[in-house]
C-alpha positions as CSV (number, residue, x, y, z in Angstrom):
1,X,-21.1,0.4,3.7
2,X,-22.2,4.0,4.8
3,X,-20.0,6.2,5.6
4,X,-17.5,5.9,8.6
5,X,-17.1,7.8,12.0
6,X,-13.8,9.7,11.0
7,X,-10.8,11.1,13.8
8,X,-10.2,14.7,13.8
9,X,-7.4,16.4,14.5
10,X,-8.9,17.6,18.1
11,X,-9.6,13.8,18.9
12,X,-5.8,12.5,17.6
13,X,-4.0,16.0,19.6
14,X,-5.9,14.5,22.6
15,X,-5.0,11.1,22.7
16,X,-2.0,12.2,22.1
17,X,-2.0,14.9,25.1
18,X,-3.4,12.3,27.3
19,X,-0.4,9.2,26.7
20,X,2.0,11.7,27.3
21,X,0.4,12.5,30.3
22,X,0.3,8.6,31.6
23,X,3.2,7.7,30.1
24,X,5.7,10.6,29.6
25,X,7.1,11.9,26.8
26,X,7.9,15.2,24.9
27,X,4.3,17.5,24.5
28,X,4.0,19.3,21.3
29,X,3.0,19.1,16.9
30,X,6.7,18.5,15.4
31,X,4.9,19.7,11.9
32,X,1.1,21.5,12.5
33,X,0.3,20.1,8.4
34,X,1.1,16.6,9.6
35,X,-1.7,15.5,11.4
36,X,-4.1,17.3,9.2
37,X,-2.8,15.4,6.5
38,X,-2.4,11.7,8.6
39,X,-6.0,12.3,9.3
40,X,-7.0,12.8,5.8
41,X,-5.3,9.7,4.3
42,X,-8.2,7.2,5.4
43,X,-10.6,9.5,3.8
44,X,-8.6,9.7,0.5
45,X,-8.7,6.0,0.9
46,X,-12.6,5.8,1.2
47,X,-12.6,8.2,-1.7
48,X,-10.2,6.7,-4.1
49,X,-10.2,2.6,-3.3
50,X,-13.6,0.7,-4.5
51,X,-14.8,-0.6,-1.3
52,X,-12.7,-0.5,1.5
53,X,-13.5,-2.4,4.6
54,X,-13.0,-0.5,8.0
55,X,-9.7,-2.6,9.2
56,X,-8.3,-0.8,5.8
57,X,-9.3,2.1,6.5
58,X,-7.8,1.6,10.4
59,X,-4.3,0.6,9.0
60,X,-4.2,3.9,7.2
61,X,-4.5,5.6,10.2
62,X,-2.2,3.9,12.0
63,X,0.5,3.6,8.9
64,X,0.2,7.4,7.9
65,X,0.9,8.5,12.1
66,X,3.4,6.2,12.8
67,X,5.6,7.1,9.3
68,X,4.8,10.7,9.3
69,X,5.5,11.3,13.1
70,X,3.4,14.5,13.4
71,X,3.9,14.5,17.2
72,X,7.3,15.5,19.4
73,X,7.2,12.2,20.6
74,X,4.6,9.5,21.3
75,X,3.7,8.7,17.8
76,X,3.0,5.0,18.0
77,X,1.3,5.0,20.8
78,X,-1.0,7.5,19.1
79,X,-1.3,5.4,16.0
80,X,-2.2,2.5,17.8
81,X,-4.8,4.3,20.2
82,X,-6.5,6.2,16.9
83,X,-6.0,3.2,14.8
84,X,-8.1,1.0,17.4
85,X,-10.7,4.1,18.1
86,X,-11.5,4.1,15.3
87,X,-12.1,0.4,14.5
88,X,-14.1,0.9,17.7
89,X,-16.5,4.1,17.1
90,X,-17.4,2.5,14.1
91,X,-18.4,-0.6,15.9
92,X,-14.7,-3.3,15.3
93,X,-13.2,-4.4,18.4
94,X,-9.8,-6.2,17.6
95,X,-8.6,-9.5,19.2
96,X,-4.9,-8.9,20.3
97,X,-2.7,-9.1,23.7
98,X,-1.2,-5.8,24.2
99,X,2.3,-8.0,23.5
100,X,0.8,-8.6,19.9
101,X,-0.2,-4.6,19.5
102,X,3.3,-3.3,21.0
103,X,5.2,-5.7,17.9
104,X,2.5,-5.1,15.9
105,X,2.7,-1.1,16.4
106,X,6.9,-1.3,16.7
107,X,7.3,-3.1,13.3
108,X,5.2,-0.8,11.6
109,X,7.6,1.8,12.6
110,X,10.5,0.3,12.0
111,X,9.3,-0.1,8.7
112,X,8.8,-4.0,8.8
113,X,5.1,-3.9,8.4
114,X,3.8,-2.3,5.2
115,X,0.5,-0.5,5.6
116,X,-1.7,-3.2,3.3
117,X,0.0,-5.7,5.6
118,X,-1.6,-3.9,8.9
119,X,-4.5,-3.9,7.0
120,X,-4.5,-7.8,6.6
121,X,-3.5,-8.6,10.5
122,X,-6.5,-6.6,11.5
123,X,-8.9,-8.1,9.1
124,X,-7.8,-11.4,10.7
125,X,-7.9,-10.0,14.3
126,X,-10.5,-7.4,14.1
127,X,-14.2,-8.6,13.9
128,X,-17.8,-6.4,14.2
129,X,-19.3,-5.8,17.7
């Protein structure tokens, strides 16, 4: 597999600019390091892991923003919009209801949904374009 189409941190401080904007919320970086470092952990995974498929990759996006909440609010929201942009830029398109994404996204959170776990609910619902 070649290389992925990676989020930077101007791409993840938008979406997260623009939920807040449609759906409220506090504006604002809690920590400037954390999303430079929630953005890198996909790429340590391509680095490090032998072979990882793109829905792994995705789940380390969306595990390493929701846990680390870089943001002042809107965090999961953000996780799940980068998580599924990037399955999407790199040509994925995942199979959910937004009922199965708002779980999905709210156990992860919680802490009920480990991040190899994400990774295996979007291999089953995530499928190339």
């Amino acid at each position: 597999m070649r290389e992925p189409i990676w989020i930077d941190e101007v791409v993840a401080k938008v979406v997260h600019s623009r939920q807040i904007a449609e759906h409220g919320g506090l504006p604002g970086i809690r920590d400037l390091r954390l999303p430079q470092s929630d953005l890198a952990h996909p790429r340590h995974v391509w680095l490090y892991e032998a072979a990882p498929s793109l829905p792994r990759l995705g789940a380390a996006y969306g595990r390493s923003l929701v846990a680390d909440h870089p943001f002042s609010d809107g965090n999961k929201r953000v996780a799940l919009v980068v998580m599924l942009l990037f399955l999407d830029l790199n040509g994925w398109q995942v199979s959910a209801s937004e009922d199965e994404l708002y779980v999905l996204t709210r156990d992860l959170a919680a802490g009920r949904l480990r991040e190899d776990e994400l990774g295996s609910w979007l291999h089953q619902h995530a499928h190339p374009v």
